[in-house]
DSSP file (Angstrom, degrees, kcal/mol; ACC not computed):
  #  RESIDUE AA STRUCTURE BP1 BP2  ACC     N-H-->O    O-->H-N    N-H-->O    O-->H-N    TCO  KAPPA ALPHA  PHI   PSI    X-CA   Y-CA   Z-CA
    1    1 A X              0   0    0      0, 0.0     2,-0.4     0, 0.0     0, 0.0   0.000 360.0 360.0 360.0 139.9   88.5   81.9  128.6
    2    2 A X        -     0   0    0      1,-0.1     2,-0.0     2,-0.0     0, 0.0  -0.568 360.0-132.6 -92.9 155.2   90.9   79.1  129.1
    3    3 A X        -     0   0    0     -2,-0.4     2,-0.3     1,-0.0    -1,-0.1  -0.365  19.4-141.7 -97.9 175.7   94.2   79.4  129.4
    4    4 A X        -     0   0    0     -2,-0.0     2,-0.4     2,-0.0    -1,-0.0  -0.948   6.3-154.4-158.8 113.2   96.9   77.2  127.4
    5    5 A X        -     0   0    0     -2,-0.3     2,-0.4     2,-0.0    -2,-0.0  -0.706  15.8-163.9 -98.2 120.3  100.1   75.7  128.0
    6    6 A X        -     0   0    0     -2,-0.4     2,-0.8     2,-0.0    -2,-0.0  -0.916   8.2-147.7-128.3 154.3  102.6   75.0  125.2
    7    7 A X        -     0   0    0     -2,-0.4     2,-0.8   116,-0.1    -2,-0.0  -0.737  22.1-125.6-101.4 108.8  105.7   72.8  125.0
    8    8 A X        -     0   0    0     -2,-0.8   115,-0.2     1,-0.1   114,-0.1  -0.532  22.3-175.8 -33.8  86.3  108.4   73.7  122.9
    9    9 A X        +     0   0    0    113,-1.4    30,-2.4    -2,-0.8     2,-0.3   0.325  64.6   3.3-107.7   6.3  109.6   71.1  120.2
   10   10 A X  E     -AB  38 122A   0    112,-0.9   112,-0.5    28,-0.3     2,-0.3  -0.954  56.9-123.3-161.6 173.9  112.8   73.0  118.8
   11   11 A X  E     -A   37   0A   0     26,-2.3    26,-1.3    -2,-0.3     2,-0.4  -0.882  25.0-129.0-125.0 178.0  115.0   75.8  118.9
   12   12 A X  E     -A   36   0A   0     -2,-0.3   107,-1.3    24,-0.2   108,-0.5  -0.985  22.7-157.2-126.2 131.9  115.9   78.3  115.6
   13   13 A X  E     +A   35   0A   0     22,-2.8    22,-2.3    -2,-0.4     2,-0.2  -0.994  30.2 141.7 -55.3  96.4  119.4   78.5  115.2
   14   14 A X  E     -A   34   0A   0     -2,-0.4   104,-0.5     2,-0.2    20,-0.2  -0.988  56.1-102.7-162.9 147.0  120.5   81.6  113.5
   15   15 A X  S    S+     0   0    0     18,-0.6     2,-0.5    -2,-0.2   102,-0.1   0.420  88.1  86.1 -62.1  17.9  122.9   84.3  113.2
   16   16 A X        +     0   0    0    100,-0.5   102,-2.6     1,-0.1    -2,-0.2  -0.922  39.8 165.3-122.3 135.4  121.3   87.0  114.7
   17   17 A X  S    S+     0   0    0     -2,-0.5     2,-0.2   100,-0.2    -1,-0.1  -0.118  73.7  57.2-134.2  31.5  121.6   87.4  119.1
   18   18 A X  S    S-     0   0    0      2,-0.3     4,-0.1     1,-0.1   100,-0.1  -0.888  73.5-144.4-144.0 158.8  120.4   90.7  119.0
   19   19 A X  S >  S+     0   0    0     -2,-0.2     3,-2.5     2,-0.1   136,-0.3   0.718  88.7  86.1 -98.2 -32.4  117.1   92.5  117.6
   20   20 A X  T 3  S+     0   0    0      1,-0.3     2,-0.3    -3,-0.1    -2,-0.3  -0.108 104.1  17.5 -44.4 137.7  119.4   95.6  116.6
   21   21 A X  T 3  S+     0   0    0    134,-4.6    -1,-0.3   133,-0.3   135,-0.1   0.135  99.7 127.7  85.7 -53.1  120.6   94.6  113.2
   22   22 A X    <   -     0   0    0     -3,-2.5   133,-3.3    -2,-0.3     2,-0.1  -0.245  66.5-107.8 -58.6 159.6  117.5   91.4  112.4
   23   23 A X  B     -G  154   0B   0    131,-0.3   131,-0.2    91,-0.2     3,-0.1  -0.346  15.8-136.9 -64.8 158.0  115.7   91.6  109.4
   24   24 A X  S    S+     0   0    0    129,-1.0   142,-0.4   126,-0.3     2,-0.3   0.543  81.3  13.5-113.1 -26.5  112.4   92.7  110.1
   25   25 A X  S >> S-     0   0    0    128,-0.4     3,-2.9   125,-0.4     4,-0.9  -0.996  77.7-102.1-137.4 167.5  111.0   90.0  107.5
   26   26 A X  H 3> S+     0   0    0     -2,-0.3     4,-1.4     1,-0.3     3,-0.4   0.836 118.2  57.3 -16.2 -46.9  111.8   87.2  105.7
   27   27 A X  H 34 S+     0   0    0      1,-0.3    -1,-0.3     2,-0.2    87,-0.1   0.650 102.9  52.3 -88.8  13.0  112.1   88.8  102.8
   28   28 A X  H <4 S+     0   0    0     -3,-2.9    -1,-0.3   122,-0.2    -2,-0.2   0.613 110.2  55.0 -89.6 -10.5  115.0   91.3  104.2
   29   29 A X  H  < S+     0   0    0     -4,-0.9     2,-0.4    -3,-0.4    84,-0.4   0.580  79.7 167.1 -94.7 -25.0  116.8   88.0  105.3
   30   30 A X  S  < S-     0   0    0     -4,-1.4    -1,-0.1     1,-0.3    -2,-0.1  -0.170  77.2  -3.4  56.0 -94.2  116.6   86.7  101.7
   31   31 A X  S    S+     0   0    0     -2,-0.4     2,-0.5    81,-0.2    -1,-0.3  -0.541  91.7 151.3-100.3  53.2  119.3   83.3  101.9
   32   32 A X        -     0   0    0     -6,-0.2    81,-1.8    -3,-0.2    82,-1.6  -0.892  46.5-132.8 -79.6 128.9  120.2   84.2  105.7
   33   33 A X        +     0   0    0     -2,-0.5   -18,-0.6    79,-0.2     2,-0.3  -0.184  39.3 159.0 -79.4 166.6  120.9   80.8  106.7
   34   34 A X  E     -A   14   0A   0     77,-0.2    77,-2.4   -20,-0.2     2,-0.3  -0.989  23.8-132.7-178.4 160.8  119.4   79.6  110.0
   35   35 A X  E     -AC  13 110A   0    -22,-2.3   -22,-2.8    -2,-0.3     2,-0.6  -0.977   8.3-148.4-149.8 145.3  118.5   75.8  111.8
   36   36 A X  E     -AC  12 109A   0     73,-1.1    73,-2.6   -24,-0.3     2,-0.7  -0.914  14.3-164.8 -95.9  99.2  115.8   74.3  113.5
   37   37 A X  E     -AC  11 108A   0    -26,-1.3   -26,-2.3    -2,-0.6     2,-0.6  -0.809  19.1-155.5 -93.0 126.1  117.4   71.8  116.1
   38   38 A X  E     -A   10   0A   0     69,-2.0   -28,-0.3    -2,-0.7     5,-0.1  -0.862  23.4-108.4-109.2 134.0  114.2   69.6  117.0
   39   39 A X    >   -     0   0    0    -30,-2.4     3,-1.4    -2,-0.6   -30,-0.0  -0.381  29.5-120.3 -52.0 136.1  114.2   67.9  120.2
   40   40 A X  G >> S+     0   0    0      1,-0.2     3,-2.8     2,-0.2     4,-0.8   0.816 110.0  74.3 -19.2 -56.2  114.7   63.8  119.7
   41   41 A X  G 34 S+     0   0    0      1,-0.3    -1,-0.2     2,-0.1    -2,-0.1   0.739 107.1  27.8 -57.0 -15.9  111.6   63.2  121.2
   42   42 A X  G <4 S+     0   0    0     -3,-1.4    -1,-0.3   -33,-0.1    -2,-0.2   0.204  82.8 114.0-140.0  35.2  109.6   64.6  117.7
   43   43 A X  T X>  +     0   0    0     -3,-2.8     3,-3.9     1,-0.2     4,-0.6   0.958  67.7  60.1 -66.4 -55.7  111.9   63.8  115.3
   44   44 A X  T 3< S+     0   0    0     -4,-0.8    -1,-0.2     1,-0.3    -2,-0.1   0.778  88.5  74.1 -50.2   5.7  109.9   61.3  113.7
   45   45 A X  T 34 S+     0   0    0      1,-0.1    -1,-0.3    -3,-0.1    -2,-0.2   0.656  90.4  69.4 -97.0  11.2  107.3   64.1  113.1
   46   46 A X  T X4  +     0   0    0     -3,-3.9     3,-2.3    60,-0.1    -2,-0.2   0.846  64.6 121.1 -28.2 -67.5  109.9   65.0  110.5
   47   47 A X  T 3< S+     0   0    0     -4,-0.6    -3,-0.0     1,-0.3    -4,-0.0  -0.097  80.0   1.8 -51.8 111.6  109.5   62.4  108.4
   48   48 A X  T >  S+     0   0    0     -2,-0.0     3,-2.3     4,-0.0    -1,-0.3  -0.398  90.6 111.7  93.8 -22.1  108.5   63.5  104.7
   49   49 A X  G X   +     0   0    0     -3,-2.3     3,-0.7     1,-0.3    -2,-0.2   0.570  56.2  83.5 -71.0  -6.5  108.6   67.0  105.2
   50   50 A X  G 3  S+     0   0    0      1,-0.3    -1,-0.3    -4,-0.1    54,-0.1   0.373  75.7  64.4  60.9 -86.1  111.7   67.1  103.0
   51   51 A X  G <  S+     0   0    0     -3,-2.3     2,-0.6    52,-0.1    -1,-0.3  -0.175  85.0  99.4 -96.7  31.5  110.0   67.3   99.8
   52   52 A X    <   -     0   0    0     -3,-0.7    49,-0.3    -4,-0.1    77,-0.1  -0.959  57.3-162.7-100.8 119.5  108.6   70.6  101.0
   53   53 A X        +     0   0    0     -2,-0.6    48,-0.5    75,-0.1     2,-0.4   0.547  69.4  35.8 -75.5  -2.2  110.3   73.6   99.7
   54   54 A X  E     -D  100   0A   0     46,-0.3    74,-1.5    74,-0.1     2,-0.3  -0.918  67.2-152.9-160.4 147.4  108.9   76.3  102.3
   55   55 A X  E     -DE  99 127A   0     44,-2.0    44,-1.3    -2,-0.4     2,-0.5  -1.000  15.3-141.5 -78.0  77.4  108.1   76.3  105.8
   56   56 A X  E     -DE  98 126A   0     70,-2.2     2,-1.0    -2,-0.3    70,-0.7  -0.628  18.7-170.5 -96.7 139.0  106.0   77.8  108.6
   57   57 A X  E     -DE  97 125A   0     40,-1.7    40,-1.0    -2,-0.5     2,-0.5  -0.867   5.2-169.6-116.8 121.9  107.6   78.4  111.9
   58   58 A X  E     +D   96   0A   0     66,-2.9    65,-0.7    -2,-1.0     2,-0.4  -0.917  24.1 167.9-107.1 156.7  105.4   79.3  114.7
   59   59 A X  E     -DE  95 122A   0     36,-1.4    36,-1.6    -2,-0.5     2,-0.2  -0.928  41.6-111.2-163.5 167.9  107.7   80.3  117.5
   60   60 A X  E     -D   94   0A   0     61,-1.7     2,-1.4    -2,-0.4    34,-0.2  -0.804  30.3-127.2-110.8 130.9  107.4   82.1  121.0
   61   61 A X    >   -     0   0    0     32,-2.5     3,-0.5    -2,-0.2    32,-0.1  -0.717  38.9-177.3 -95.7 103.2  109.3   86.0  121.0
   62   62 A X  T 3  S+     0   0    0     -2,-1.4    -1,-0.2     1,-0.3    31,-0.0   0.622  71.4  47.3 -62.9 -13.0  111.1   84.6  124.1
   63   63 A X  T 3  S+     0   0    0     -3,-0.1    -1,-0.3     2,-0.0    -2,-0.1   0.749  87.0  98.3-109.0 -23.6  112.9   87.9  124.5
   64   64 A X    <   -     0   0    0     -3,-0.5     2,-0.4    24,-0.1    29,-0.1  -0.039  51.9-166.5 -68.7 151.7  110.1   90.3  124.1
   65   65 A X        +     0   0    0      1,-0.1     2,-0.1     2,-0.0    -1,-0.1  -0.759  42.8  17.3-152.3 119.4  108.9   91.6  127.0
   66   66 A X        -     0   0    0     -2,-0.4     2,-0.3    24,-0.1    -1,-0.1  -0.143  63.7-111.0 120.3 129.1  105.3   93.7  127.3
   67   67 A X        -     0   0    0     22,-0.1     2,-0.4    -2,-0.1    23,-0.2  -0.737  13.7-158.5 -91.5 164.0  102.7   94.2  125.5
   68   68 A X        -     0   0    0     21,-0.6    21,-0.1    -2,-0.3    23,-0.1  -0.933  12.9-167.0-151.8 124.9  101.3   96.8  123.8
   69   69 A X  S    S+     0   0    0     -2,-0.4    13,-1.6     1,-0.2     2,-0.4   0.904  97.1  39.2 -66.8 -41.3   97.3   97.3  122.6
   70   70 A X  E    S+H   81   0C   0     11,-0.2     2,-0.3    12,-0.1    11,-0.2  -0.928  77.9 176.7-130.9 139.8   98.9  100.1  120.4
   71   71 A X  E     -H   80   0C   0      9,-2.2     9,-2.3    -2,-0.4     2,-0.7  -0.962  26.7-140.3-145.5 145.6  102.1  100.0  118.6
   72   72 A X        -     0   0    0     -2,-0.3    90,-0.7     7,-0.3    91,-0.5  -0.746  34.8-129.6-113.8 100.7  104.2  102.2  116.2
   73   73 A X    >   -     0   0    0     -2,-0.7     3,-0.5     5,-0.3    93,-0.1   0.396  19.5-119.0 -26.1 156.0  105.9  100.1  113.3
   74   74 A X  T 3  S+     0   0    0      1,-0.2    -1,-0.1    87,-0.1    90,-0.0   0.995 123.4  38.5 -60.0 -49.7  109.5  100.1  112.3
   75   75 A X  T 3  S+     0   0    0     72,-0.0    -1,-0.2    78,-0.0     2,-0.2   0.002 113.5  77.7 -71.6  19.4  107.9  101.4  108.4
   76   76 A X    <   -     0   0    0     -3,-0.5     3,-0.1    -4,-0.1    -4,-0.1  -0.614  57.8-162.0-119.3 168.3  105.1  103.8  110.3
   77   77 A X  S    S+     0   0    0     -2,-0.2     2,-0.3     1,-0.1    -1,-0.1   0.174  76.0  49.8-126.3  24.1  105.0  106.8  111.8
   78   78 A X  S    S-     0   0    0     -7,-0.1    -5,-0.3     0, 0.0     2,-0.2  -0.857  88.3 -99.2-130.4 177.7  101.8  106.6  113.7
   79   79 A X        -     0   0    0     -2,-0.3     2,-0.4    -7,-0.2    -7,-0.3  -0.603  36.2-170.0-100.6 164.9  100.6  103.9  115.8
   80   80 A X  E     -H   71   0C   0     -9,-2.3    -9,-2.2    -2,-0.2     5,-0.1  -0.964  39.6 -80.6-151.7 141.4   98.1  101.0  114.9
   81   81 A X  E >   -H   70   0C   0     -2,-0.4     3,-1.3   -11,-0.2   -11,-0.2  -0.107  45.4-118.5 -25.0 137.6   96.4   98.7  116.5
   82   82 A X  T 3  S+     0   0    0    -13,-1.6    -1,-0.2     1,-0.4     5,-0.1   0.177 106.4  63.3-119.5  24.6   98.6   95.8  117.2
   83   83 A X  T 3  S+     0   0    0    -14,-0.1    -1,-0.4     1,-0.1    -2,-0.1   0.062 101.4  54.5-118.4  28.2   96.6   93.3  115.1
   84   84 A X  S <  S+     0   0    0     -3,-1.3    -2,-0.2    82,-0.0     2,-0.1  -0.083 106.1  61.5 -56.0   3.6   97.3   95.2  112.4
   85   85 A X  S    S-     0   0    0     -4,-0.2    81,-0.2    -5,-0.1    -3,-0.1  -0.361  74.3-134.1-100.3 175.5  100.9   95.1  113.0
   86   86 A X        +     0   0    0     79,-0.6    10,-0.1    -2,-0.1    -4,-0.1  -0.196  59.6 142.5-129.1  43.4  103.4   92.1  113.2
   87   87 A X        -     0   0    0     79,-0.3    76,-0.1    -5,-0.1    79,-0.1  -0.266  55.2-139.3 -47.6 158.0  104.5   93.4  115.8
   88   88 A X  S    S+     0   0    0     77,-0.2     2,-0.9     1,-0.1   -27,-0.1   0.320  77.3 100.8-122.4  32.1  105.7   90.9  119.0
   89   89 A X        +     0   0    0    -21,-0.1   -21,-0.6    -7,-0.1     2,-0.3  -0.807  64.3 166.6 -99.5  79.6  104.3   92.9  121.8
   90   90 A X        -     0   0    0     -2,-0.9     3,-0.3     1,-0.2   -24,-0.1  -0.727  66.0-132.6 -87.6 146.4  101.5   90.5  121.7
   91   91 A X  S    S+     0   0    0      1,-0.3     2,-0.6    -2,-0.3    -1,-0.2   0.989 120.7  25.4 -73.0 -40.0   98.9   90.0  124.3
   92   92 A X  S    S-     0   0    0      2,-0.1     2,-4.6    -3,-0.1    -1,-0.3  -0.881  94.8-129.9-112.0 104.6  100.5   85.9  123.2
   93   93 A X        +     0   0    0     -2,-0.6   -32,-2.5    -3,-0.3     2,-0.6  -0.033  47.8 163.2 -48.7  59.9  103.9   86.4  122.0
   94   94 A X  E     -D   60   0A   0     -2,-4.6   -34,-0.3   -34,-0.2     2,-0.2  -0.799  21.6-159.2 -92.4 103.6  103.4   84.4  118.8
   95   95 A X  E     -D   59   0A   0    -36,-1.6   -36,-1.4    -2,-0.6     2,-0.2  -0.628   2.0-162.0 -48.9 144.7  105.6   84.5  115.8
   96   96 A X  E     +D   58   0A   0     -2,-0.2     2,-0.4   -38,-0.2   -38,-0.2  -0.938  18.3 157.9-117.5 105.2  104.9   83.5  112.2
   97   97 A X  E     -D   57   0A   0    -40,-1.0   -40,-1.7    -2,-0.2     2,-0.7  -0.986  30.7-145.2-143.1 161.3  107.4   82.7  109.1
   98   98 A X  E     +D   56   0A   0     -2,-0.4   -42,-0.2   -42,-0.2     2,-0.1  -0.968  25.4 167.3-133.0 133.0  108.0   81.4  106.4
   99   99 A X  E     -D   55   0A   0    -44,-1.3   -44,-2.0    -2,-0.7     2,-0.3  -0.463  31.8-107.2-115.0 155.5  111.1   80.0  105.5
  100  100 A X  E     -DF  54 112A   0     12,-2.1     2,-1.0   -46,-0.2    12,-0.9  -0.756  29.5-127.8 -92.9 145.2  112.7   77.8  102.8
  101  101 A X  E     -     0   0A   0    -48,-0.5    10,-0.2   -49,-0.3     9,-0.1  -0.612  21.2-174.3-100.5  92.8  113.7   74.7  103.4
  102  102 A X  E     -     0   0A   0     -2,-1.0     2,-0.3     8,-0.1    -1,-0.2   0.715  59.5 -64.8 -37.7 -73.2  117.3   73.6  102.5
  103  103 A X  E     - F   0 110A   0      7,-0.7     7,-1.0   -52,-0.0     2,-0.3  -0.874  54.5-110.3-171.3 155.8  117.5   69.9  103.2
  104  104 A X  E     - F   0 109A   0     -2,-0.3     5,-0.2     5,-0.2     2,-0.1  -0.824  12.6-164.7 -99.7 160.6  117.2   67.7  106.9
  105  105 A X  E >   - F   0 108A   0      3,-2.8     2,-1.6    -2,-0.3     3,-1.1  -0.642  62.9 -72.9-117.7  70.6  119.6   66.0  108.8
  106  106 A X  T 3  S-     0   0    0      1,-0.3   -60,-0.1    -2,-0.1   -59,-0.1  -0.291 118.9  -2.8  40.5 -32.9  117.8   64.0  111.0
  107  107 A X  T 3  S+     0   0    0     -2,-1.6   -69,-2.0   -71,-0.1     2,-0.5   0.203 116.0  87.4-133.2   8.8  116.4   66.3  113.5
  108  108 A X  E <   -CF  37 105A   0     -3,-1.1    -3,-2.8   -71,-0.2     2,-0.7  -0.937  55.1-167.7-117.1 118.5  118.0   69.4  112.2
  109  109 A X  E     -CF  36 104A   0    -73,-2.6   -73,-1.1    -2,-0.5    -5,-0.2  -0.853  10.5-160.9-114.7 101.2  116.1   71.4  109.5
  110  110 A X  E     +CF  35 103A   0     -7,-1.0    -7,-0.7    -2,-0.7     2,-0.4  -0.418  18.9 171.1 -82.3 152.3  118.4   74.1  107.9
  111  111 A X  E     -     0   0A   0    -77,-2.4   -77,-0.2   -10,-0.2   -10,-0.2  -0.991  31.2-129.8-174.5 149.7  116.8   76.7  106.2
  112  112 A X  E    S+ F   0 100A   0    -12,-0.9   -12,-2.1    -2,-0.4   -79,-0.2  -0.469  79.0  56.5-112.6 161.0  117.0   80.2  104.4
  113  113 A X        +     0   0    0    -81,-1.8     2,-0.5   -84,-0.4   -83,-0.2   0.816  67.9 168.3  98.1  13.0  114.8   83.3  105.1
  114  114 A X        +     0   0    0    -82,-1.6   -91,-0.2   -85,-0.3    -1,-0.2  -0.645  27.7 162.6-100.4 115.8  115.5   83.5  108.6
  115  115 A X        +     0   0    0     -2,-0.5     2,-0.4   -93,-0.1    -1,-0.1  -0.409  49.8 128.2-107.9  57.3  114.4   86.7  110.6
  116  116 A X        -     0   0    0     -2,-0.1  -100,-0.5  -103,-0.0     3,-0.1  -0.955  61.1-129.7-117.9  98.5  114.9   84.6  113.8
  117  117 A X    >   -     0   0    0     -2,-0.4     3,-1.9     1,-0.2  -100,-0.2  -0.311  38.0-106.0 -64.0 140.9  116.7   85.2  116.8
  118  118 A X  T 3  S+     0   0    0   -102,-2.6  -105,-0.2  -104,-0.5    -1,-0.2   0.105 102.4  33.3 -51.0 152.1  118.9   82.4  117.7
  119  119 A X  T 3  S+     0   0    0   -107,-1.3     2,-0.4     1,-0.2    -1,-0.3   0.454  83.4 158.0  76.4  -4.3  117.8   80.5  120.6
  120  120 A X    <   -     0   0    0     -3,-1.9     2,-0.7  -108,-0.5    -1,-0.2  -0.413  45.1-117.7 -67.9 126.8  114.6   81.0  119.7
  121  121 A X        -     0   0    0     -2,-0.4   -61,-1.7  -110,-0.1     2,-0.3  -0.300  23.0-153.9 -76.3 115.8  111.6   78.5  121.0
  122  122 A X  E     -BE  10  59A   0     -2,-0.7  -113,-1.4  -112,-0.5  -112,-0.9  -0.643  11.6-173.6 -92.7 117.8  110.0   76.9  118.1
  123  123 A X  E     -     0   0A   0    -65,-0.7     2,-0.4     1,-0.3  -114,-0.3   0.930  66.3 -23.8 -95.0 -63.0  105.9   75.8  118.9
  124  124 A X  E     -     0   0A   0    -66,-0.3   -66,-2.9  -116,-0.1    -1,-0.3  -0.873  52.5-131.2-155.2-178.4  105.2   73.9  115.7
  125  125 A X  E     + E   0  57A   0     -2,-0.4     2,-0.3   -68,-0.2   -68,-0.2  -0.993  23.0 179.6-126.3 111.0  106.1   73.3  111.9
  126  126 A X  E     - E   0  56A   0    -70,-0.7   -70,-2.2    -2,-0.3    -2,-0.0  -0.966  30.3-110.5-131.7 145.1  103.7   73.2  109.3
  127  127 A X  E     - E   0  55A   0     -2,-0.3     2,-1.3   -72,-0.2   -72,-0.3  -0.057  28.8-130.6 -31.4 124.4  104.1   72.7  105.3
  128  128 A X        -     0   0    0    -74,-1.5     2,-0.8     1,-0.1   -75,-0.1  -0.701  26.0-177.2-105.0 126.7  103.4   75.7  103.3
  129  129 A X    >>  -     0   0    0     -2,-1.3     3,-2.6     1,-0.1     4,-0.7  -0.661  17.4-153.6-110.9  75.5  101.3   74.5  100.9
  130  130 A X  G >4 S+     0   0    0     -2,-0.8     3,-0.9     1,-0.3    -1,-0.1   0.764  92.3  54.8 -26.5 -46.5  100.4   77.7   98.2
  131  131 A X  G 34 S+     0   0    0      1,-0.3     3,-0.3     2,-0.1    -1,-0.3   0.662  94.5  55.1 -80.5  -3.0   96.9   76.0   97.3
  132  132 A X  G <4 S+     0   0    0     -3,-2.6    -1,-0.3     1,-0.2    -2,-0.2   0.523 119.1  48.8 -96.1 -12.8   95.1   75.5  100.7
  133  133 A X    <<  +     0   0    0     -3,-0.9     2,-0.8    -4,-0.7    -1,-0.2  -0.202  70.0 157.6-111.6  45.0   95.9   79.8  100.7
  134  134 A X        -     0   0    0     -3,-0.3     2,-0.7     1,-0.0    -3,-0.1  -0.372  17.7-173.6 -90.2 143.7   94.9   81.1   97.6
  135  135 A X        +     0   0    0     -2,-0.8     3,-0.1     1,-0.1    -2,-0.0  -0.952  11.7 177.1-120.6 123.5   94.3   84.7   97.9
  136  136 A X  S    S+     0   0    0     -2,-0.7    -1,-0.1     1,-0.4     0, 0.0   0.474  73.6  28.4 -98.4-117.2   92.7   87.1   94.9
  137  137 A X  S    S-     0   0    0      1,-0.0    -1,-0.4    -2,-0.0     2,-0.3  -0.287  73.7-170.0 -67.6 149.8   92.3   90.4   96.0
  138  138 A X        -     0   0    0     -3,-0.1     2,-0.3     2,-0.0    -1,-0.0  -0.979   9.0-172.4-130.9 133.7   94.5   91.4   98.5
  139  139 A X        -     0   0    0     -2,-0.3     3,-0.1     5,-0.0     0, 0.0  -0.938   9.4-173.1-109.2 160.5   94.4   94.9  100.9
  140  140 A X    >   -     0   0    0     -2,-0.3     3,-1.2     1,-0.3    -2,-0.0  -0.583  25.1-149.1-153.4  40.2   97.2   95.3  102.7
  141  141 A X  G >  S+     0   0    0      1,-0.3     3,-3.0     2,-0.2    -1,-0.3   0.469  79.9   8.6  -2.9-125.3   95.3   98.9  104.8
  142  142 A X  G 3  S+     0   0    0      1,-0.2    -1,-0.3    -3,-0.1    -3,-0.0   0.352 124.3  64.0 -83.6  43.8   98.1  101.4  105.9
  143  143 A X  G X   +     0   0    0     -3,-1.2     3,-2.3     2,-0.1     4,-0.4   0.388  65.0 128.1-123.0  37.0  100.9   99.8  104.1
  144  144 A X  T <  S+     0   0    0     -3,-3.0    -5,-0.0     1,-0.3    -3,-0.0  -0.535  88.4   8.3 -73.5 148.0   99.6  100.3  101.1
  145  145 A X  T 3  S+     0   0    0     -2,-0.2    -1,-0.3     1,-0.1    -3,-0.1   0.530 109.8  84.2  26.5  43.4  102.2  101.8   99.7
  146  146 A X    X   +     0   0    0     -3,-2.3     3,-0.9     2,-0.0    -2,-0.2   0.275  57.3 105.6-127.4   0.6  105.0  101.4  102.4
  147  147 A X  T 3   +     0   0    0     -4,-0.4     2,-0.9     1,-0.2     3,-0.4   0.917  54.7  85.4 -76.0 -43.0  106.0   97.8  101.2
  148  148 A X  T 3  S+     0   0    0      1,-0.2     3,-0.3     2,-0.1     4,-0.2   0.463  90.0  56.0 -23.9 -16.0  109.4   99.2   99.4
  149  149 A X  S X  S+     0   0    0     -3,-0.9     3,-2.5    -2,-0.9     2,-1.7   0.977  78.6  81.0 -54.8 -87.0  111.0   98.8  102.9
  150  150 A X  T 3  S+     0   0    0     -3,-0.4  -125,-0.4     1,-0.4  -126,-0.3  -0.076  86.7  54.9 -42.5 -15.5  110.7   95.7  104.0
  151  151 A X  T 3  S+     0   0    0     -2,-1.7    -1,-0.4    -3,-0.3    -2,-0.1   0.765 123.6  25.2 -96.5 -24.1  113.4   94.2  102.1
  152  152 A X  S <  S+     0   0    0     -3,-2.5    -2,-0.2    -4,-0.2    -1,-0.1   0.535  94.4  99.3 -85.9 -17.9  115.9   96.4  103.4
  153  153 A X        -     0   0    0   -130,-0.0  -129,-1.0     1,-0.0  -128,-0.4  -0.206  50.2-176.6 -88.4 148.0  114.5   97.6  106.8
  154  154 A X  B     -G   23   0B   0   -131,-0.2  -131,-0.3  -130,-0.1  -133,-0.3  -0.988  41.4 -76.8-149.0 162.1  116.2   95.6  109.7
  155  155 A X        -     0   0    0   -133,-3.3  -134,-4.6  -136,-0.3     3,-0.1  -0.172  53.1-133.3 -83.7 161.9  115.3   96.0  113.3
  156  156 A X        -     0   0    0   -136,-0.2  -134,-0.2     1,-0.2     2,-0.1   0.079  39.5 -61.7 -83.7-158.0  116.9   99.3  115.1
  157  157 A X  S >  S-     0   0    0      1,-0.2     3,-1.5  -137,-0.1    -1,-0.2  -0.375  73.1 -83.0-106.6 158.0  118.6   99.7  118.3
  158  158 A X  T 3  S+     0   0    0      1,-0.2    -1,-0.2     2,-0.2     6,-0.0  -0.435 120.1  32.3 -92.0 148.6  116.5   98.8  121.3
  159  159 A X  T 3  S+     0   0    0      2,-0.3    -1,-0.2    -2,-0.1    -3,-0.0  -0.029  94.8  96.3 109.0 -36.1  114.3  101.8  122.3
  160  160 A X  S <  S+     0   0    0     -3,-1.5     2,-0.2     2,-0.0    -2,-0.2   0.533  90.2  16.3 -42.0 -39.1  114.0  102.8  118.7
  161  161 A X        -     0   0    0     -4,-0.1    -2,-0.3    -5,-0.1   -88,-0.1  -0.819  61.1-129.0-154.2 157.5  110.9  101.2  118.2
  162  162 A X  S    S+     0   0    0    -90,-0.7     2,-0.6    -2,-0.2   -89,-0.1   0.467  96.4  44.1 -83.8 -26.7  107.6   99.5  119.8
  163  163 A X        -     0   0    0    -91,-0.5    -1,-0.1     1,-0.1   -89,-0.1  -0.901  60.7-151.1-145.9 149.6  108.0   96.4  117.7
  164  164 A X  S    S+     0   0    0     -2,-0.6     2,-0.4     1,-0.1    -1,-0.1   0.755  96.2  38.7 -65.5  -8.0  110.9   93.9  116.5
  165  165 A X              0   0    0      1,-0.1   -79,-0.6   -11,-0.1   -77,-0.2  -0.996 360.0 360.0-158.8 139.0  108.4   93.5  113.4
  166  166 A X              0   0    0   -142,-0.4   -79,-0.3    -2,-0.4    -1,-0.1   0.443 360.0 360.0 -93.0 360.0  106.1   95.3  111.1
């Protein structure tokens, strides 16, 4: 397989410099305010995104360190496969969210929803756009019935857990 080198184009700016204490998703972060400082060099890939109300942030978990094939969630108590997880003991430490987008400033895109540790290195941006995703039936395996967390659950104290994310 070949391998693949990527360049950072941003950081996430955000209150949280710990995983003790993050939200564990978006939606436990609610309005938690947060920025996306973009490097100079790709501000003009900015330009319109704006008039988009929502967000995808792909990011690197710069801090995580390991992998794990098998993982036990914050909401779990047994372990799962770790593509069935969000976990970020990834074989490629790859984040995914989506976030709202308050307004830009020229290369700084502030934005709410953020379960992002500060300093974190932001890989791309893309628009979330509801109708290019439309989804009918949805299963959601074992966490059917475990989504009542998610809104509260934030991540524990380090040791606590196998992954910063369910």
């Amino acid at each position: 397989m070949s391998q693949y080198i990527f360049k950072p184009i941003g950081i996430v700016r955000s209150p949280f410099t710990q995983m003790e204490g993050t939200p564990i998703q978006p939606t436990g972060a609610a309005d938690g305010p947060g920025m996306v400082v973009i490097d100079e060099a790709f501000a003009p890939g900015l330009e319109d995104l704006d008039g988009f109300s929502h967000i995808l942030l792909l990011y690197v978990f710069h801090r995580v360190r390991g992998t794990c094939l098998r993982v036990k969630p914050y909401l779990g108590n047994e372990e799962h496969g770790v593509f069935a997880t969000r976990s970020p003991h990834r074989p490629n430490p790859i984040g995914l969210s989506l976030v709202r987008l308050v307004r830009r400033d020229g290369n700084v895109l502030h934005i709410a929803g953020v379960d992002i540790l500060d300093g974190t290195p932001v890989l791309d941006i893309k628009p979330y756009i509801p109708q290019l995703n439309p989804v009918g039936d949805v299963c959601i395996g074992w966490l059917t019935g475990r989504t009542d967390g998610f809104a509260t659950a934030y991540a524990p104290a380090a040791g606590d857990a196998a992954s910063a994310k369910d």
